[in-house]
C-alpha positions in Angstrom: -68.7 -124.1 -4.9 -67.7 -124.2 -1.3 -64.3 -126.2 -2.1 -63.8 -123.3 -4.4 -64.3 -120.5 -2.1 -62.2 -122.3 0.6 -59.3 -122.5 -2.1 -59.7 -118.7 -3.1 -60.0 -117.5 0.8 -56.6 -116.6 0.8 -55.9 -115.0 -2.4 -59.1 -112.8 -1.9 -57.6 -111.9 1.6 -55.1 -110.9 -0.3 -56.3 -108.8 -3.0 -58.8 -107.3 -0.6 -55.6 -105.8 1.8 -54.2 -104.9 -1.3 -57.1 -103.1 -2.7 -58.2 -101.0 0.9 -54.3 -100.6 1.7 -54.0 -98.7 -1.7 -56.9 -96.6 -1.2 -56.3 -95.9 2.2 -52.5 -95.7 2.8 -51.6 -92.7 1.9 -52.9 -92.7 -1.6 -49.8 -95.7 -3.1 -51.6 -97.0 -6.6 -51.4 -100.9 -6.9 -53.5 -103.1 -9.2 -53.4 -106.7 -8.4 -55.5 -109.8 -10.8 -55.7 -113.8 -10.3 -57.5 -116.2 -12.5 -61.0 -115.7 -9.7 -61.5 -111.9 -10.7 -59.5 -108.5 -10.6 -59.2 -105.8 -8.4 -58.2 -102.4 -9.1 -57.5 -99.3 -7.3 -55.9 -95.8 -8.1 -55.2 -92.4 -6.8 -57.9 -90.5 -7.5 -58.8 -86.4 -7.0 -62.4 -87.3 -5.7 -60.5 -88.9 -2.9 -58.0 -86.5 -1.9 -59.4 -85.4 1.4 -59.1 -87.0 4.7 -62.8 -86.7 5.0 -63.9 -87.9 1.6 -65.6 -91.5 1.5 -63.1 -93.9 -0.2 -65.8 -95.3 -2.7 -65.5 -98.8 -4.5 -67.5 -99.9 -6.7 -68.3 -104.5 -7.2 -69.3 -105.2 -10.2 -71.8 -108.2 -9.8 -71.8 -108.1 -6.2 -74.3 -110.9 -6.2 -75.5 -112.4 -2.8 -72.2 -110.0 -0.7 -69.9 -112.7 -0.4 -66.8 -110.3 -0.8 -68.5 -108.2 2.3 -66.5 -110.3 4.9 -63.0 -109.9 2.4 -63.4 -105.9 3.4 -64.7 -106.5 6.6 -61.1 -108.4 7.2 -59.6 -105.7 5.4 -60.4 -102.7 7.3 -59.8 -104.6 10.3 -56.2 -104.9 9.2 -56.1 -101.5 8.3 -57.0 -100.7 11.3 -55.0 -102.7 13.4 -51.8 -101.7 11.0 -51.9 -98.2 12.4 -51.4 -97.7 8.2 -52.4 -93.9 7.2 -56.0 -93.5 6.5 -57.1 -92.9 10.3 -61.3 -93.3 10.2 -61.6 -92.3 6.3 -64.8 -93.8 5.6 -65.5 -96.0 2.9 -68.8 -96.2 0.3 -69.1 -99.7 -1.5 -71.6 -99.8 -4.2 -72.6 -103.0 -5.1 -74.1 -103.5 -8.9 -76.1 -106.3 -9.9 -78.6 -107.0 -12.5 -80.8 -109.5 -10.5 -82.8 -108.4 -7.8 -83.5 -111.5 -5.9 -79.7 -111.4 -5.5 -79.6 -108.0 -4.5 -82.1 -109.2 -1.3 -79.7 -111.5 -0.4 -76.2 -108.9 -0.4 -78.2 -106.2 1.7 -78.7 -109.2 4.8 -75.2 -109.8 4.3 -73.9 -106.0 4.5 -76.4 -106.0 7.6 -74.4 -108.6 9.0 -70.7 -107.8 8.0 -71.9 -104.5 10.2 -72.6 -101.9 7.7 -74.6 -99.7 7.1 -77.2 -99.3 3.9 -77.5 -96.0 2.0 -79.7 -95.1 -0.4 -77.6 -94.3 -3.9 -77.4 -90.8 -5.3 -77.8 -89.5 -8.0 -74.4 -89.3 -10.3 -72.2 -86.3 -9.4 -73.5 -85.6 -5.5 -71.9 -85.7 -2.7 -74.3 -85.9 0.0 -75.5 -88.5 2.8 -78.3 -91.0 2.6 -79.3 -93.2 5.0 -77.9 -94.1 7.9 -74.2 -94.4 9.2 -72.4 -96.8 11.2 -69.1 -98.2 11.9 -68.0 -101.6 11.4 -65.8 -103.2 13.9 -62.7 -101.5 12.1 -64.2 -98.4 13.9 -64.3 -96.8 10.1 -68.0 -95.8 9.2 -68.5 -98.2 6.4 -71.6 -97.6 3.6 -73.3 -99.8 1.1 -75.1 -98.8 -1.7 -76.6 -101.4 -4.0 -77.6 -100.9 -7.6 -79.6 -103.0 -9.9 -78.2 -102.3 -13.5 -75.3 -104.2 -15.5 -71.8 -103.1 -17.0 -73.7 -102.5 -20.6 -75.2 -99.1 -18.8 -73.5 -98.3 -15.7 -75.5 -95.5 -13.9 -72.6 -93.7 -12.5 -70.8 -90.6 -13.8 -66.9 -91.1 -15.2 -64.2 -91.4 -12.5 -67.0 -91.8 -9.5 -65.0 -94.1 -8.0 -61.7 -94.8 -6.1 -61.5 -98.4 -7.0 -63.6 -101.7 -8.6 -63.8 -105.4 -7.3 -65.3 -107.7 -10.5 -64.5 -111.1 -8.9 -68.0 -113.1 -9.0 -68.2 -112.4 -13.4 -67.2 -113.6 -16.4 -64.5 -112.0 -17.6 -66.5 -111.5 -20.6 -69.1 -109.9 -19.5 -67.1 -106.8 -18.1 -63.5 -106.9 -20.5 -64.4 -104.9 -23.7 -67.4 -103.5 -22.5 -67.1 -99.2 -23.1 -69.7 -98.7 -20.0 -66.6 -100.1 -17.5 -64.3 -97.3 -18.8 -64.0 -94.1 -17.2 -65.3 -94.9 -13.8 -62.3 -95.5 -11.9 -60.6 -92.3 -12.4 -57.1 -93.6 -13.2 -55.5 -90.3 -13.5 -52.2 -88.9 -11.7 -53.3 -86.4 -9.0 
């Protein structure tokens, strides 16, 4: 597995800019897939002000792996002087195995952000505690125990979705990944 995540580094790097540079450049749409996994973002109205967490949402986030991909990401964003300024960002992370769920919070801990408690669908309010990784943009992670079968998150909830570390099978066809990336024109 390490020869493999050495060999998809790059593209990842890639996709990742991509993704965050979408979301956080001014509101530009771009959708971007390679054989290791997709990654999707879209103009959404939940994100519309300056203010407003950009919020992402992994699908089978696993042990974290992808939390030094946005870490790299925001960084560039940062150092771009792309639009955006300090918008901060909410990833929530959903996996069906908690052991591995353990695992992603020590490694959101250590990519320097900050852990939030996950609210219920349709609020907008702060849990936890905030903090700013070294992009100086306050960056939040949620994480989620549940699968794509019954995704606990109201329709359009999110900015943008990262499935990278599962079988395409296990999220393509599946009606509970619909609907929560609002893919709407503003």
């Amino acid at each position: 597995m390490d020869d493999y995540e050495a060999a998809i580094a790059p593209v990842k790097s890639q996709l990742f800019g991509c993704l965050l540079g979408g979301l956080l450049g001014g509101g530009s749409s771009s959708s971007s897939s390679s054989s290791s996994g997709s990654s999707s973002s879209s103009s959404s109205g939940s994100s519309s002000s300056s203010g407003d967490p950009v919020k992402l949402l992994e699908v089978g986030i696993g042990t974290g792996p992808n939390f030094d991909f946005y870490k790299m990401a925001l960084q560039q964003q940062s150092g771009s002087g792309l639009a955006g300024g300090s918008r901060p960002v909410h990833i929530v992370g959903l996996d069906p195995n908690p052991e591995m769920l353990k695992f992603a919070r020590e490694a959101a801990v250590s990519a320097g952000f900050s852990l939030r408690d996950v609210e219920p669908a349709g609020s907008s309010g702060s849990a936890g505690s905030s903090g700013s990784s070294s992009s100086g943009r306050a960056v939040e992670v949620s994480l989620v125990e549940g699968g794509v079968e019954a995704l606990p998150f109201a329709d359009g909830e999110f900015d943008g979705a990262v499935v990278t570390l599962v079988r395409a099978g296990e999220v393509c066809g599946r009606a509970g990944a619909r609907g929560v990336v609002d893919t709407s024109p503003n």
